[in-house]
Biopython code that builds the backbone (N, CA, C, O; Angstrom):
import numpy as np
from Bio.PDB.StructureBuilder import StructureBuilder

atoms = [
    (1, "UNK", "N", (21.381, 14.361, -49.605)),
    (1, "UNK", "CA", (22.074, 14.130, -50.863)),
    (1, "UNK", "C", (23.334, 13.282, -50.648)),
    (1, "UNK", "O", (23.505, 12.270, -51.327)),
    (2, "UNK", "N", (24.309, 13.708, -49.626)),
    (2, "UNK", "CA", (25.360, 12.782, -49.526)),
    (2, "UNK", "C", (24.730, 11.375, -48.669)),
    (2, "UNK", "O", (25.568, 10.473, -48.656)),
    (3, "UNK", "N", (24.114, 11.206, -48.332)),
    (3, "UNK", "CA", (23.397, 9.856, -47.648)),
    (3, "UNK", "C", (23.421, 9.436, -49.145)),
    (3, "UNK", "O", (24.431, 8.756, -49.329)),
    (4, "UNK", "N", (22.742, 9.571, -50.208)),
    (4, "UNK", "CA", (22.076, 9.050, -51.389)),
    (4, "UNK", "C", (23.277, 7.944, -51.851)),
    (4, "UNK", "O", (23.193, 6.748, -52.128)),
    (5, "UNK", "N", (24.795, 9.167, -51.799)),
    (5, "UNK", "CA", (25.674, 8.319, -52.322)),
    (5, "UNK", "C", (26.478, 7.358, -51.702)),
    (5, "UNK", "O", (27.345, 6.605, -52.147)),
    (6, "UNK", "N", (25.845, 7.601, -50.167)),
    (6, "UNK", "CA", (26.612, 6.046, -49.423)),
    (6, "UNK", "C", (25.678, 4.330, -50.014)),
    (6, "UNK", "O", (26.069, 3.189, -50.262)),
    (7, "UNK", "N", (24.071, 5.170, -50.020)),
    (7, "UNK", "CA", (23.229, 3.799, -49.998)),
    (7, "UNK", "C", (23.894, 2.743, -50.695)),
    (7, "UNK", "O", (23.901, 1.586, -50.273)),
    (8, "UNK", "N", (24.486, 3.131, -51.810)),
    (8, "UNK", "CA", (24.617, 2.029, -53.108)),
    (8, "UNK", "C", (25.498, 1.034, -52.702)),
    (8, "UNK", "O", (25.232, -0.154, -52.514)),
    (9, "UNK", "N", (26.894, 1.777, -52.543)),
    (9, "UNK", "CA", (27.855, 1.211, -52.377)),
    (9, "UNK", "C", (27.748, 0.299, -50.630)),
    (9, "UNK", "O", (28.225, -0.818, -50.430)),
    (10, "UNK", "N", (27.188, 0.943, -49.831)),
    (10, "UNK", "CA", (26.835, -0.173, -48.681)),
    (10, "UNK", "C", (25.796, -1.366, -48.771)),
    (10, "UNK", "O", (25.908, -2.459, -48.216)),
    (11, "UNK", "N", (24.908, -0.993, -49.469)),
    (11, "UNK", "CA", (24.378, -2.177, -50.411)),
    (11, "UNK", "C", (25.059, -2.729, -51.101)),
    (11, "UNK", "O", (24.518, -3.827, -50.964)),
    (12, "UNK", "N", (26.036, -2.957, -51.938)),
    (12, "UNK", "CA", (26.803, -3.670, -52.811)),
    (12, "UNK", "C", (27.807, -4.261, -51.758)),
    (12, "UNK", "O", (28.578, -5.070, -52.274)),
    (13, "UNK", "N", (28.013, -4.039, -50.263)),
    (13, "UNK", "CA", (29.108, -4.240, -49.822)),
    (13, "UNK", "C", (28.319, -5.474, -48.909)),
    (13, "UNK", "O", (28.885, -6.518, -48.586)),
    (14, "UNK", "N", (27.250, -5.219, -48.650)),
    (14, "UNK", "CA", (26.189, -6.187, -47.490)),
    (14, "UNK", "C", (25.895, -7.133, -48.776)),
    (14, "UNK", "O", (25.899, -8.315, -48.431)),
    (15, "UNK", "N", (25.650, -6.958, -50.121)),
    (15, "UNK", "CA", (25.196, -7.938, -50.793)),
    (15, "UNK", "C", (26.489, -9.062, -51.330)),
    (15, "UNK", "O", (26.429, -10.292, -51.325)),
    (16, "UNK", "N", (27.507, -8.289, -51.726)),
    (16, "UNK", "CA", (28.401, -8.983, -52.527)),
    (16, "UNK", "C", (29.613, -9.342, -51.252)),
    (16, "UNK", "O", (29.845, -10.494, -50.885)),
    (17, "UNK", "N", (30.021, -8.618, -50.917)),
    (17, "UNK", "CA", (31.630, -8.434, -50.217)),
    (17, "UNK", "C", (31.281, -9.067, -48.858)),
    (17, "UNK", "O", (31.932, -10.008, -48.404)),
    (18, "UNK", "N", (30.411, -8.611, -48.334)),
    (18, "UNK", "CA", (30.228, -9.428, -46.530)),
    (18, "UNK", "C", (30.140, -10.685, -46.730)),
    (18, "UNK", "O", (31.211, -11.239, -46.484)),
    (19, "UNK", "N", (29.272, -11.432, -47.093)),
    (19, "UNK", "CA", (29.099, -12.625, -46.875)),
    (19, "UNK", "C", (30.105, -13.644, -47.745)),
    (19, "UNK", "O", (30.278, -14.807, -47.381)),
    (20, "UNK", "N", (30.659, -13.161, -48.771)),
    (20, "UNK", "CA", (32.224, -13.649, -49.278)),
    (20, "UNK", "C", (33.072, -13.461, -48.356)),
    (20, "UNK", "O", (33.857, -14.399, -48.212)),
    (21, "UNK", "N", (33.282, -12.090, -47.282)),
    (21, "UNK", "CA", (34.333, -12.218, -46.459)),
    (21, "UNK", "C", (33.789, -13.348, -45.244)),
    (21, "UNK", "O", (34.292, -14.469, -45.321)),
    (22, "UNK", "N", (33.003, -13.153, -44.370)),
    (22, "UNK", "CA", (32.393, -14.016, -43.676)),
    (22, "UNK", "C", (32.577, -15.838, -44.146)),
    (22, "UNK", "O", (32.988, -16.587, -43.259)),
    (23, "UNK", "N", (32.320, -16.313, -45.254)),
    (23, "UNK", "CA", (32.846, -17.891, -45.658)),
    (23, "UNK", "C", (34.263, -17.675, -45.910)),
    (23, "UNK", "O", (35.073, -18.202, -45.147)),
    (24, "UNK", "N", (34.545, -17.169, -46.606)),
    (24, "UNK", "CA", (36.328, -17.074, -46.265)),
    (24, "UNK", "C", (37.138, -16.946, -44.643)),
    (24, "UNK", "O", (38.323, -16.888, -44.315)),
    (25, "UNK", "N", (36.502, -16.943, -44.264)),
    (25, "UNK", "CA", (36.928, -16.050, -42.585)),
    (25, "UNK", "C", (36.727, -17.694, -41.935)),
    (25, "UNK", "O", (37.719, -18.367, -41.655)),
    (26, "UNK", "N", (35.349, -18.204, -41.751)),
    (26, "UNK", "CA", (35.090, -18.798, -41.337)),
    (26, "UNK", "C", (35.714, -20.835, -41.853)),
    (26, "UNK", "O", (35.646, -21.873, -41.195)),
    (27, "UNK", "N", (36.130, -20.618, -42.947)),
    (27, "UNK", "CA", (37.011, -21.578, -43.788)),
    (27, "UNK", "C", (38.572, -21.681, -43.199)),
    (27, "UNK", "O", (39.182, -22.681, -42.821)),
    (28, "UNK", "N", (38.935, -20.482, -43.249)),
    (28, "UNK", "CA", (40.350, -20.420, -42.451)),
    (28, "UNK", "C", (40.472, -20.705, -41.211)),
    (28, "UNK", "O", (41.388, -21.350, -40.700)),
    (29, "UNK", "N", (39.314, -20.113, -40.551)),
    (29, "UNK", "CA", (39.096, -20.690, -38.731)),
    (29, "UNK", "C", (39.114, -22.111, -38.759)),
    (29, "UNK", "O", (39.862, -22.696, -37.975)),
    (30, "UNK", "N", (38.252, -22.882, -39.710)),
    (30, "UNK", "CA", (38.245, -23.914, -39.532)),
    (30, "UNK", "C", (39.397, -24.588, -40.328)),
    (30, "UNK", "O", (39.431, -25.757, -39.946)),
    (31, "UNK", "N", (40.219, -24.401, -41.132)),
    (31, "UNK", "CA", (41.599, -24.994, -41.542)),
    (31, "UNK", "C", (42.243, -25.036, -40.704)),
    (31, "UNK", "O", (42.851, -26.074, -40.442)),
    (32, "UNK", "N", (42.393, -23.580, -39.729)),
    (32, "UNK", "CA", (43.454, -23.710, -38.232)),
    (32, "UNK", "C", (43.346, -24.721, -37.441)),
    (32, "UNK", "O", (44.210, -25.515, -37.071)),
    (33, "UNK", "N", (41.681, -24.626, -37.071)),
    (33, "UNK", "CA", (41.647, -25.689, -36.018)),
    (33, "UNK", "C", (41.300, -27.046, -36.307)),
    (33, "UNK", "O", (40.644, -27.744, -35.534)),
    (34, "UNK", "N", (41.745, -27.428, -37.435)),
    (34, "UNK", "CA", (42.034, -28.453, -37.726)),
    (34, "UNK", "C", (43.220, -29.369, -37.880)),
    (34, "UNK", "O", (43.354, -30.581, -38.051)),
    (35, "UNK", "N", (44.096, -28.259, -37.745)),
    (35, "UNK", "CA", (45.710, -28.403, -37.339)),
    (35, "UNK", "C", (46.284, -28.901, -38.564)),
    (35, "UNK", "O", (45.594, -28.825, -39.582)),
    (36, "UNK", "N", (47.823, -29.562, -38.643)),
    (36, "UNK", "CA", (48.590, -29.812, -39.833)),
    (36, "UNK", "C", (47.955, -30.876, -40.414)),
    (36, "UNK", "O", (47.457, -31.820, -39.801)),
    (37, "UNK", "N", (47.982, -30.663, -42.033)),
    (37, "UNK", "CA", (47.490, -32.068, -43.140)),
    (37, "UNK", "C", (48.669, -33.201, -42.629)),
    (37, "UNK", "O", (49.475, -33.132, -41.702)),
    (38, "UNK", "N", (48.403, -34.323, -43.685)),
    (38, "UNK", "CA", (49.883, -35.395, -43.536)),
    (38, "UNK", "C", (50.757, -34.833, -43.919)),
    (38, "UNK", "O", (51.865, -35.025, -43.418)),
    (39, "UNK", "N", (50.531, -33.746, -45.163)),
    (39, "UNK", "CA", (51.827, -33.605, -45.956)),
    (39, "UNK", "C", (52.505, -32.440, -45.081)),
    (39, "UNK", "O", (53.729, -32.365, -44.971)),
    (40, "UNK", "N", (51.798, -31.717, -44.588)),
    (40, "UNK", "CA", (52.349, -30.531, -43.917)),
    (40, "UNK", "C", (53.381, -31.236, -42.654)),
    (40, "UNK", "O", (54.489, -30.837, -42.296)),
    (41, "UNK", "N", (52.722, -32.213, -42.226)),
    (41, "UNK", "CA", (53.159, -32.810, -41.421)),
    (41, "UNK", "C", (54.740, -33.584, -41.582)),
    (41, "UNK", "O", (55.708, -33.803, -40.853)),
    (42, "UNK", "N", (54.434, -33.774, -42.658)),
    (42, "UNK", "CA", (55.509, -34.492, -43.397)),
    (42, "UNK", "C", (56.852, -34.063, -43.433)),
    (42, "UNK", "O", (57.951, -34.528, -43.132)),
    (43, "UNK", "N", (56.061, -32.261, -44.242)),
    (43, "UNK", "CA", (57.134, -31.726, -44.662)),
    (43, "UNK", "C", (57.819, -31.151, -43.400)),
    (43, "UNK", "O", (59.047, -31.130, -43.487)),
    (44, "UNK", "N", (57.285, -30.670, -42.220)),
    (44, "UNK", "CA", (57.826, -29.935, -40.855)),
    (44, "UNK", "C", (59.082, -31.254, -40.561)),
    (44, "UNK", "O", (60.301, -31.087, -40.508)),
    (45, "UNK", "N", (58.396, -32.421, -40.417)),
    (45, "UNK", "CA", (59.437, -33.656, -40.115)),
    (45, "UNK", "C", (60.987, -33.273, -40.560)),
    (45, "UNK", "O", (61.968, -32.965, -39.884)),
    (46, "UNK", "N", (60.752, -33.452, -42.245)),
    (46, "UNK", "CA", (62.040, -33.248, -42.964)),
    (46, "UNK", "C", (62.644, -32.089, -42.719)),
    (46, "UNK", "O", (63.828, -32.255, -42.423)),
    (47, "UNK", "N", (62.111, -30.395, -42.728)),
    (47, "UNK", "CA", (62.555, -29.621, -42.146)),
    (47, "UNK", "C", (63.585, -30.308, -41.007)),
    (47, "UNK", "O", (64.764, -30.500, -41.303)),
    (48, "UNK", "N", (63.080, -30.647, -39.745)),
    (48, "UNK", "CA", (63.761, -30.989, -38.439)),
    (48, "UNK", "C", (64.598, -31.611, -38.576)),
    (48, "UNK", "O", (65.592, -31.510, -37.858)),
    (49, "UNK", "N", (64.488, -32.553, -39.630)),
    (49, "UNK", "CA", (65.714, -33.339, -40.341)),
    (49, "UNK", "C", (66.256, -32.646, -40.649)),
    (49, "UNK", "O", (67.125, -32.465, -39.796)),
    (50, "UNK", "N", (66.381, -31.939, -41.510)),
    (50, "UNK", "CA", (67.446, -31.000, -42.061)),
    (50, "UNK", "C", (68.378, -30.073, -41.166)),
    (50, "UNK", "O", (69.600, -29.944, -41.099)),
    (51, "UNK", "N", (67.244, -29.443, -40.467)),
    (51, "UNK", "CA", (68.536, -28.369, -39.076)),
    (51, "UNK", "C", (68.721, -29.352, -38.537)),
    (51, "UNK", "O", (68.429, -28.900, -37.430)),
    (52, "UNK", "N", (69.007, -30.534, -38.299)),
    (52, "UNK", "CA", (69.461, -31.028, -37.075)),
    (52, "UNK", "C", (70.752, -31.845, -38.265)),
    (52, "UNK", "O", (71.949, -31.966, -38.007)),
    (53, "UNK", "N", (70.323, -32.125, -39.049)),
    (53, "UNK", "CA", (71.904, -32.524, -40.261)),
    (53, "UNK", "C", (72.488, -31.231, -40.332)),
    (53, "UNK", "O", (73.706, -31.188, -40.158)),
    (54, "UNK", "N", (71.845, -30.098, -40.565)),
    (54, "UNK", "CA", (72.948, -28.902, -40.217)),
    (54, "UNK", "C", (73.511, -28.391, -39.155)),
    (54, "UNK", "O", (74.500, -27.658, -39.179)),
    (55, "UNK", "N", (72.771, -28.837, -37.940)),
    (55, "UNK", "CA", (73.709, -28.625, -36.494)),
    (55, "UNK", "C", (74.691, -29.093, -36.764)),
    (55, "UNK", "O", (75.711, -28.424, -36.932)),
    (56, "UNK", "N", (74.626, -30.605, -36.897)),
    (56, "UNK", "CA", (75.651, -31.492, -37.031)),
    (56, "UNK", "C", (76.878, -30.688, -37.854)),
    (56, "UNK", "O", (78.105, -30.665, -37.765)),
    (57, "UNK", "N", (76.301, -30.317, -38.340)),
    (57, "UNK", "CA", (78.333, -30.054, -39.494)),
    (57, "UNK", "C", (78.265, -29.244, -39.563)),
    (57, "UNK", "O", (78.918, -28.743, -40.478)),
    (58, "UNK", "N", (77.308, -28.181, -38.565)),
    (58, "UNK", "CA", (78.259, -27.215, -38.334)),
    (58, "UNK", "C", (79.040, -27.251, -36.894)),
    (58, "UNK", "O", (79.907, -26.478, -36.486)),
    (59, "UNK", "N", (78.729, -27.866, -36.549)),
    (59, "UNK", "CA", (79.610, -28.852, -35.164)),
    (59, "UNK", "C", (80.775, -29.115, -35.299)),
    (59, "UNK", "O", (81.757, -28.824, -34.617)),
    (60, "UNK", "N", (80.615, -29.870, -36.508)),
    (60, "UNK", "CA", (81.828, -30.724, -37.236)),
    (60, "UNK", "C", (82.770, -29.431, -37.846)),
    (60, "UNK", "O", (83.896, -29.303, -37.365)),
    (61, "UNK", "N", (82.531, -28.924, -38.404)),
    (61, "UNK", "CA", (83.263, -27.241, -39.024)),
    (61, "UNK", "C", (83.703, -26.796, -37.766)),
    (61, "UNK", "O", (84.917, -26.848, -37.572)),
    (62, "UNK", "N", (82.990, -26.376, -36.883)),
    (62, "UNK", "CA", (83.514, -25.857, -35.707)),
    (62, "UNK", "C", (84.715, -26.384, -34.928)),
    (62, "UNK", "O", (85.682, -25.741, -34.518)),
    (63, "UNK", "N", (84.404, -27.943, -34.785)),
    (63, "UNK", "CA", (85.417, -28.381, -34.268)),
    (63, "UNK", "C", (86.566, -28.321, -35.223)),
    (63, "UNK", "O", (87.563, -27.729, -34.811)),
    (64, "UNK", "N", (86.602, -28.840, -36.452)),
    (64, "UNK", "CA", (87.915, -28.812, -37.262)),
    (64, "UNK", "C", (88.304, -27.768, -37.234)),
    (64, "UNK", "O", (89.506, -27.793, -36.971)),
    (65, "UNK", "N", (87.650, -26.036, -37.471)),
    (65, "UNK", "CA", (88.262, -24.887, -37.237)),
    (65, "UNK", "C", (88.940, -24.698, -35.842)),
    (65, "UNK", "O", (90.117, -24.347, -35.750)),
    (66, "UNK", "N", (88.279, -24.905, -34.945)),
    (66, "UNK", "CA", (89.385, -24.797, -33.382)),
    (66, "UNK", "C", (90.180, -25.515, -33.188)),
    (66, "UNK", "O", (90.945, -25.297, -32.249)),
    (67, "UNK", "N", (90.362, -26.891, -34.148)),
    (67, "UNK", "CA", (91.626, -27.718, -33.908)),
    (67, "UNK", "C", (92.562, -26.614, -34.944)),
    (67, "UNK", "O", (93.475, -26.005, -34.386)),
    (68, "UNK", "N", (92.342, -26.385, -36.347)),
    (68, "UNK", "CA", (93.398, -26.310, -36.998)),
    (68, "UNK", "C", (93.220, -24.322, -36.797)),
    (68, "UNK", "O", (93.226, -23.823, -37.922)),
    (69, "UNK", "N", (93.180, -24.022, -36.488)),
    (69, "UNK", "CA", (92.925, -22.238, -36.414)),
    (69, "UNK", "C", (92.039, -22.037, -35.254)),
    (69, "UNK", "O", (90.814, -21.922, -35.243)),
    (70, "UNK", "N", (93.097, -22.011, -34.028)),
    (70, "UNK", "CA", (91.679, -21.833, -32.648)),
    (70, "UNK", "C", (91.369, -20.637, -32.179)),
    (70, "UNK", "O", (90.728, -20.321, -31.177)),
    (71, "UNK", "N", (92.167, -19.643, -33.453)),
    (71, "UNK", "CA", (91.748, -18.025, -32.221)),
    (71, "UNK", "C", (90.566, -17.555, -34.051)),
    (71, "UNK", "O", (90.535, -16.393, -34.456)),
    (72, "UNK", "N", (89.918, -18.517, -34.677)),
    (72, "UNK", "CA", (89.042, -18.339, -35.447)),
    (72, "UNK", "C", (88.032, -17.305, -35.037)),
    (72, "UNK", "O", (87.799, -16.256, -35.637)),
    (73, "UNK", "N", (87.378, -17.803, -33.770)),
    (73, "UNK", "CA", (86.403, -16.514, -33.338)),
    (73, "UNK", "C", (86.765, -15.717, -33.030)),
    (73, "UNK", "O", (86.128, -14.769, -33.491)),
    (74, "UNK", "N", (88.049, -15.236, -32.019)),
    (74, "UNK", "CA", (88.188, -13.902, -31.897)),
    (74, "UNK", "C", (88.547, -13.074, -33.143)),
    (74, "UNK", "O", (87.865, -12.061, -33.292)),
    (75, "UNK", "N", (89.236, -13.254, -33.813)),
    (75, "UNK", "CA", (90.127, -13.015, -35.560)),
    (75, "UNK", "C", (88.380, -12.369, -35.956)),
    (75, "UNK", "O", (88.410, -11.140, -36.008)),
    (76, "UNK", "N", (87.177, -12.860, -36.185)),
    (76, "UNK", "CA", (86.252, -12.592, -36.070)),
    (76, "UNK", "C", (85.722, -11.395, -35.951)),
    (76, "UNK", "O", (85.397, -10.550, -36.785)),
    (77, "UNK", "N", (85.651, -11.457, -34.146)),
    (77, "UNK", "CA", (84.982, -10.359, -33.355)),
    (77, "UNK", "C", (85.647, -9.171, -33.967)),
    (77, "UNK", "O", (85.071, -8.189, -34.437)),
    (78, "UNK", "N", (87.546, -9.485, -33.871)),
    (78, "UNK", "CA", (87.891, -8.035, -33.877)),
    (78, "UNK", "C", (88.064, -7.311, -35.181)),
    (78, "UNK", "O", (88.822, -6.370, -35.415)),
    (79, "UNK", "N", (86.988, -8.091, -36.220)),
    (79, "UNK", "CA", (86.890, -7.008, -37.869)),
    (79, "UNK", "C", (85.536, -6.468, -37.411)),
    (79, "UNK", "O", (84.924, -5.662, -38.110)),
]
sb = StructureBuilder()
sb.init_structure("model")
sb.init_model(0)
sb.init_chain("A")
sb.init_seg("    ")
for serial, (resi, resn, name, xyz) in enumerate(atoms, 1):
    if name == "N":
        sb.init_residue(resn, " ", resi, " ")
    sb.init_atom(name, np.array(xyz, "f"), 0.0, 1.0, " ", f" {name:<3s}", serial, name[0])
structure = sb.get_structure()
């Protein structure tokens, strides 16, 4: 009797749900190893652009703070 009430639902799961998960599965494997689009590509570029314009000034901040206020970091640490 409790066998009766697995059949259905493992049938509905081998008919409908497996082989939807299986092409989905196998779609993503193959998006990975296909590595970045142009645009993805694109966009990582500008990213790198960007932290590296924000190294920069915060470089630039850094230095103007230790010229005009140089115990800035410790003043810092000790709150």
């Amino acid at each position: 009797m409790d066998m009766d009430l697995l059949i259905a639902p493992i049938i509905l799961f081998m008919i409908i749900v497996a082989p939807i998960w299986l092409v989905l599965h196998y779609r993503s494997k193959r998006q990975v190893s296909q590595g970045l689009t142009e645009e993805e590509f694109e966009q990582l570029n500008n990213l790198v652009h960007q932290a590296e314009k924000m190294n920069q000034r915060i470089e630039t901040l850094e230095s103007i703070l230790d010229s005009e206020s140089p115990e800035w970091r410790t003043r810092h640490d000790q709150s």
